[in-house]
Structure formats: structure tokens, C-alpha cells
DSSP file (Angstrom, degrees, kcal/mol; ACC not computed):
  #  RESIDUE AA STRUCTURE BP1 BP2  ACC     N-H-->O    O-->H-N    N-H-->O    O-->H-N    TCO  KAPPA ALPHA  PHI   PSI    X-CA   Y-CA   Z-CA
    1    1 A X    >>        0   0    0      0, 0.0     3,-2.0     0, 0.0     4,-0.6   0.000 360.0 360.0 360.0 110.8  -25.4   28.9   15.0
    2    2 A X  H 3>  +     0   0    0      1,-0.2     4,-0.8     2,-0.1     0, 0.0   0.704 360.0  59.4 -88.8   0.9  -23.2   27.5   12.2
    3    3 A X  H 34 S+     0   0    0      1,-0.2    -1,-0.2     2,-0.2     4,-0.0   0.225  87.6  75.4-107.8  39.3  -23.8   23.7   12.8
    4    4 A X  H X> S+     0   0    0     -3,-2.0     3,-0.9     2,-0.1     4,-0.8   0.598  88.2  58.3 -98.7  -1.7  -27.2   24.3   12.3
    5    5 A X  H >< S+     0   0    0     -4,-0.6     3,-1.2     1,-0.3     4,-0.5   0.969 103.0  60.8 -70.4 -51.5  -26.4   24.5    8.5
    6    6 A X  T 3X S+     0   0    0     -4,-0.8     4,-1.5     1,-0.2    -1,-0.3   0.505  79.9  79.5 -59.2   3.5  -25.1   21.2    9.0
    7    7 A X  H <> S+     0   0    0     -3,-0.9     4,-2.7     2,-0.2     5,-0.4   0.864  89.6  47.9 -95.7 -31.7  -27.9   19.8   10.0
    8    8 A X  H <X S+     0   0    0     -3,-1.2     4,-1.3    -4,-0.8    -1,-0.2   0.978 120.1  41.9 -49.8 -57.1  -29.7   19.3    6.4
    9    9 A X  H  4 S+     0   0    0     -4,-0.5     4,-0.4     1,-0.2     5,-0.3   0.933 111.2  54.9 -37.8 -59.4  -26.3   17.7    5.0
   10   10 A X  H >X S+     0   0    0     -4,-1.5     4,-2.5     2,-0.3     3,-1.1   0.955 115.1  37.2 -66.5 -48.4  -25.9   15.8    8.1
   11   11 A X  H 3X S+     0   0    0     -4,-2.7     4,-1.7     1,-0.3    -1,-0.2   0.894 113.6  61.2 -59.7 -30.9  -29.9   14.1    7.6
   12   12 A X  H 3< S+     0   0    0     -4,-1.3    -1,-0.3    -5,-0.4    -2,-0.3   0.250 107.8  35.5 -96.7  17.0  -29.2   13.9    4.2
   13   13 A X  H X> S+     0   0    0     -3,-1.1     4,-1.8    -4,-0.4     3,-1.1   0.499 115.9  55.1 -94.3 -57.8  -26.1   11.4    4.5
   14   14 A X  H >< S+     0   0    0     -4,-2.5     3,-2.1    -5,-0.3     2,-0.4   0.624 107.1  51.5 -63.5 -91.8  -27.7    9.4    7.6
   15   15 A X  T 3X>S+     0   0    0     -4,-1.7     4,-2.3     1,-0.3     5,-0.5   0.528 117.6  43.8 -44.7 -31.3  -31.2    8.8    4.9
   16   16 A X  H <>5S+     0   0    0     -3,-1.1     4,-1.3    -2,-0.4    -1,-0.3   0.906 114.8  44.0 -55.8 -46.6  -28.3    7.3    2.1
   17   17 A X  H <X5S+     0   0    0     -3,-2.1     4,-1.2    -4,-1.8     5,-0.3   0.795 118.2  43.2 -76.8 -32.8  -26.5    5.5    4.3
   18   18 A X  H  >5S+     0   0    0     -4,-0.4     4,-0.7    -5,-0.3    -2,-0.2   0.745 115.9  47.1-101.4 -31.8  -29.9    4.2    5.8
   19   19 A X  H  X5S+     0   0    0     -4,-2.3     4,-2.8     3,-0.2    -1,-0.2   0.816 112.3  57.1 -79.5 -35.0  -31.6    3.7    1.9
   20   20 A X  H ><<S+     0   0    0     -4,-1.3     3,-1.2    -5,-0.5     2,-0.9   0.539 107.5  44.8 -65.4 -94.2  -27.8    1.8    1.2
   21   21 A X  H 3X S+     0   0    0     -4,-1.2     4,-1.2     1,-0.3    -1,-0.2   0.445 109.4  60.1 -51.0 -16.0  -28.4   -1.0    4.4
   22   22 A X  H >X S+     0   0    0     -2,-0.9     4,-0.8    -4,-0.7     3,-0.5   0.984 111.8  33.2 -67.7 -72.7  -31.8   -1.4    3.1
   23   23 A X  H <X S+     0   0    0     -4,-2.8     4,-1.0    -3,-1.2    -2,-0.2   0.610 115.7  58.7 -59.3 -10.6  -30.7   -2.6   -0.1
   24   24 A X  H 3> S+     0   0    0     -4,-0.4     4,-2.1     2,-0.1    -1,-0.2   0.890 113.8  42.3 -60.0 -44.6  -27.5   -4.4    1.4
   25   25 A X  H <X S+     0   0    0     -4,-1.2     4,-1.4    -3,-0.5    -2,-0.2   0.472 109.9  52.2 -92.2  -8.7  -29.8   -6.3    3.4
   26   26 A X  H  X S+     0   0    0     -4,-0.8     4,-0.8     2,-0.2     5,-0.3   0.866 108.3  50.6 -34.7-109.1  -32.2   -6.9    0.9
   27   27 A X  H  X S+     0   0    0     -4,-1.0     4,-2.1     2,-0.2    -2,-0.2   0.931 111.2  59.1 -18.8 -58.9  -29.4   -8.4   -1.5
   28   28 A X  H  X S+     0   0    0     -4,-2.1     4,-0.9     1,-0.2     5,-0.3   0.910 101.9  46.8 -36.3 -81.4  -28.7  -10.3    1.7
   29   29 A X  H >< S+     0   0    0     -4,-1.4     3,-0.6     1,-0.2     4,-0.5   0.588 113.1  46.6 -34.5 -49.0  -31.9  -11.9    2.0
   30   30 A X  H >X S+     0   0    0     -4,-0.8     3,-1.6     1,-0.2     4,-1.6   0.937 111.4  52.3 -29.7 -69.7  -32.2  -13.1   -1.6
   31   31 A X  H 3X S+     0   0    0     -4,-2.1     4,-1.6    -5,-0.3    -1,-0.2   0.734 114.3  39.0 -46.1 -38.9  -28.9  -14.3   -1.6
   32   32 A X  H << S+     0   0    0     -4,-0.9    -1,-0.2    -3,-0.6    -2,-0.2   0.523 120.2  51.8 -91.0 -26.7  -29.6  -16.6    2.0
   33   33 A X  H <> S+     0   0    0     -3,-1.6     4,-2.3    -4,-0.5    -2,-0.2   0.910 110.2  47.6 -85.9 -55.3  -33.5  -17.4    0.2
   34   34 A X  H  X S+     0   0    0     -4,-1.6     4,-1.0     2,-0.3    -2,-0.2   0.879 117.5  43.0-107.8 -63.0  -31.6  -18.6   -3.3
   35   35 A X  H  X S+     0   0    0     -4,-1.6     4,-1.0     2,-0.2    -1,-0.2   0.818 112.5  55.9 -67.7 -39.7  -29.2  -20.9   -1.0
   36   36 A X  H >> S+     0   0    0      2,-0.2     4,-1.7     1,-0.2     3,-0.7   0.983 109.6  41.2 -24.8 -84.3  -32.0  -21.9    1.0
   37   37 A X  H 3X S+     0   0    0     -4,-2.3     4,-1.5     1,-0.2    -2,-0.2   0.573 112.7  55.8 -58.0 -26.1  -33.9  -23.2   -1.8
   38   38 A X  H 3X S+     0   0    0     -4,-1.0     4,-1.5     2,-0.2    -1,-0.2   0.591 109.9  43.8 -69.9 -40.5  -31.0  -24.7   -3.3
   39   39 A X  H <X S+     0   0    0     -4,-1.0     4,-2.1    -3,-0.7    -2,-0.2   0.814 101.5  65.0 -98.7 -42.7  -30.0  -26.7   -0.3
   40   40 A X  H  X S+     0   0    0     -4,-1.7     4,-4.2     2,-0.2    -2,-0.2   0.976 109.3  47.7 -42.1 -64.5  -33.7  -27.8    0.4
   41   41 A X  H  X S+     0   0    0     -4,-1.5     4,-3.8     1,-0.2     5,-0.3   0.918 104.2  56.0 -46.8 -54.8  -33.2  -29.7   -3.3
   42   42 A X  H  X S+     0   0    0     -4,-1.5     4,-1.4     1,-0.2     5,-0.4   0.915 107.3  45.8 -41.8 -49.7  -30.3  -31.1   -2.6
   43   43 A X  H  X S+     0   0    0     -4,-2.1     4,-3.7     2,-0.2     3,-0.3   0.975 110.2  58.2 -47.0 -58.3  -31.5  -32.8    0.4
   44   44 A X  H  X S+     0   0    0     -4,-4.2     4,-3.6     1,-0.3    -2,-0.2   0.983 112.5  39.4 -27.6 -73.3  -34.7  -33.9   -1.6
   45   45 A X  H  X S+     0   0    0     -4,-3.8     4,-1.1     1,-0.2    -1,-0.3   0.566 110.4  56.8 -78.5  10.5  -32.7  -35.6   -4.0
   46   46 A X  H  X S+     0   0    0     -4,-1.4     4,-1.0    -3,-0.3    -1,-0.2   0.857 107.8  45.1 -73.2 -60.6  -30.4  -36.9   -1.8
   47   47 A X  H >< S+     0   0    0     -4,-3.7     3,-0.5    -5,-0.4    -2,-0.2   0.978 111.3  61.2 -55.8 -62.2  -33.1  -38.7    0.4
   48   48 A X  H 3< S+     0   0    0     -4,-3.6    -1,-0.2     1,-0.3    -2,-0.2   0.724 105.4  48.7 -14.2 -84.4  -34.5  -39.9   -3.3
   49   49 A X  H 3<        0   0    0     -4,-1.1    -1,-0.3     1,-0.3    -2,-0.2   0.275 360.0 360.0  13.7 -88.0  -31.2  -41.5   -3.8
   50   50 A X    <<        0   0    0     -4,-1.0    -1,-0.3    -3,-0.5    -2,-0.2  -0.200 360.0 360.0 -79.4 360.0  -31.0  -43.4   -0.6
């Protein structure tokens, strides 16, 4: 059966693609955490202001 040769290749792209959206999504989260926190202060001192 010759696309059972593909099948190693073929597992071994889907686990790359699968290790990359882990660290895309990752990076996400930080990024959404950082702005988060950022915006929380702003509020703070805003009500301070006021």
C-alpha cells in the first residue's frame, strides 16, 4: 500500500502544526493577559482622578 508510507510524514506535519497553535495561542494569551492588566490600571487611575 504506498500511502501507508505517508502515514509517518503525514502524523509528523499534523504534531507541528498542532505544537505551532499551541504556541500561537499561548502568545495569544499573554498578549490579551498584558492588555488586561494594562487596562485594569488605567481604570484605577482613572477612578483616582475623578
Amino acid at each position: 500500500m504506498p500511502n501507508s508510507d505517508l502515514l509517518p510524514s503525514l502524523r509528523l506535519k499534523i504534531y507541528q502544526n498542532q505544537l505551532a497553535f499551541e504556541a500561537a495561542i499561548m502568545e495569544l494569551t499573554l498578549c490579551v493577559e498584558q492588555r488586561g492588566s494594562v487596562q485594569g490600571k488605567q481604570r484605577t487611575s482613572k477612578s483616582s482622578s475623578e
